[in-house]
C-alpha positions in Angstrom: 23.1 8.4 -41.6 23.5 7.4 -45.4 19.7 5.8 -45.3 17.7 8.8 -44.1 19.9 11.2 -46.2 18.7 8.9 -49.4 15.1 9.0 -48.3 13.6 11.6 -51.3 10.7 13.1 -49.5 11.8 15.8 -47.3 9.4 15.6 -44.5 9.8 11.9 -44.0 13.5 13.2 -43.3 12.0 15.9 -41.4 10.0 13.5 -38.9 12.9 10.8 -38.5 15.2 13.6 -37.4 12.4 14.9 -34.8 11.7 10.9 -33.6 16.1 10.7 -33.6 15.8 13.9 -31.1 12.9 13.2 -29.1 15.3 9.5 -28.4 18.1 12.3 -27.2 15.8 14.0 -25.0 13.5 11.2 -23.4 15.7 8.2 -23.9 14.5 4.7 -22.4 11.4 7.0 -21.3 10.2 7.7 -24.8 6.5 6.3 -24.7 4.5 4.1 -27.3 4.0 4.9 -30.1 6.8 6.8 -30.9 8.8 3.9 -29.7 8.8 0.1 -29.7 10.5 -3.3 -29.7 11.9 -4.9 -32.9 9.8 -8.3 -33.2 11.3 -12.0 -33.5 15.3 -13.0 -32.5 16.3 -11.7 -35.7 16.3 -8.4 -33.7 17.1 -8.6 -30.3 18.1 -6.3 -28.7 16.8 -3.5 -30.8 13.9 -0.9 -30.9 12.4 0.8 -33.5 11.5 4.7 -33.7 7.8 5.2 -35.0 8.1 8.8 -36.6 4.9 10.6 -36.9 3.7 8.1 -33.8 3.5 5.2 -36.3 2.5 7.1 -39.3 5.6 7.2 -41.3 6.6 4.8 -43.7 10.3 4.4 -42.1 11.9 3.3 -39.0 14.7 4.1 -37.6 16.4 0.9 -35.9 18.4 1.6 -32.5 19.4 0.0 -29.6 20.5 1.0 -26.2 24.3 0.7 -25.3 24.5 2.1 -21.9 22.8 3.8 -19.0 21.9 7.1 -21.3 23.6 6.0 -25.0 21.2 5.2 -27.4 23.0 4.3 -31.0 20.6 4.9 -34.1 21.9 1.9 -36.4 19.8 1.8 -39.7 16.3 3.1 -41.0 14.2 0.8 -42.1 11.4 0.9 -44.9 7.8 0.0 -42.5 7.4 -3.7 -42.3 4.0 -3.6 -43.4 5.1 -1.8 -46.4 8.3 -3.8 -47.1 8.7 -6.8 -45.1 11.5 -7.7 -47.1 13.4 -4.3 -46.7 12.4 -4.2 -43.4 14.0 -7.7 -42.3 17.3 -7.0 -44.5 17.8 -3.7 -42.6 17.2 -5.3 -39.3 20.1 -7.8 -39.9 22.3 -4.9 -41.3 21.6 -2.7 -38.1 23.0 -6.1 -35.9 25.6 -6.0 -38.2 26.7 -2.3 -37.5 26.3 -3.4 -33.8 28.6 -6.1 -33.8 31.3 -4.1 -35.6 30.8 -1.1 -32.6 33.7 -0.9 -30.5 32.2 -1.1 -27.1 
């Protein structure tokens, strides 16, 4: 994904690929606070992965598209560190969504 590869600081990279694959290997059963639901209508519908269990300063957007399919759509920069970045990356990741083929 074009966002995490432009993120400079290799363990940040590090720690969204480990949040991507603990998604693959828990799914809907992956507990707080690696895992939570994107806030206000803007972004229904999706979740956000908390790398580092809410330590990191990016977030991957995803939502769920079937029983065990799990689609990463964006990373986002922390809210609380970019509000701004973070609520332009939301609507780009419903974006990606509605152009899926599903």
């Amino acid at each position: 994904m074009q966002e995490r590869d432009d993120i400079e600081d290799v363990g940040e990279r590090v720690a969204i690929m480990t949040a991507e694959e603990k998604l693959r290997q828990l799914g809907r059963y992956l507990p707080a606070p690696h895992s939570r639901a994107v806030e206000g209508k803007e972004g229904r519908g999706l979740r956000e992965l908390r790398p580092r269990g809410g330590r990191s300063r990016w977030r991957p957007l995803y939502r769920q598209i079937g029983p065990e399919i799990f689609v990463v759509l964006a990373v986002a920069p922390e809210v609380q560190t970019d509000q701004a970045g973070y609520n332009r990356t939301v609507r780009h990741a419903m974006e990606r969504f509605a152009e899926l083929e599903i």
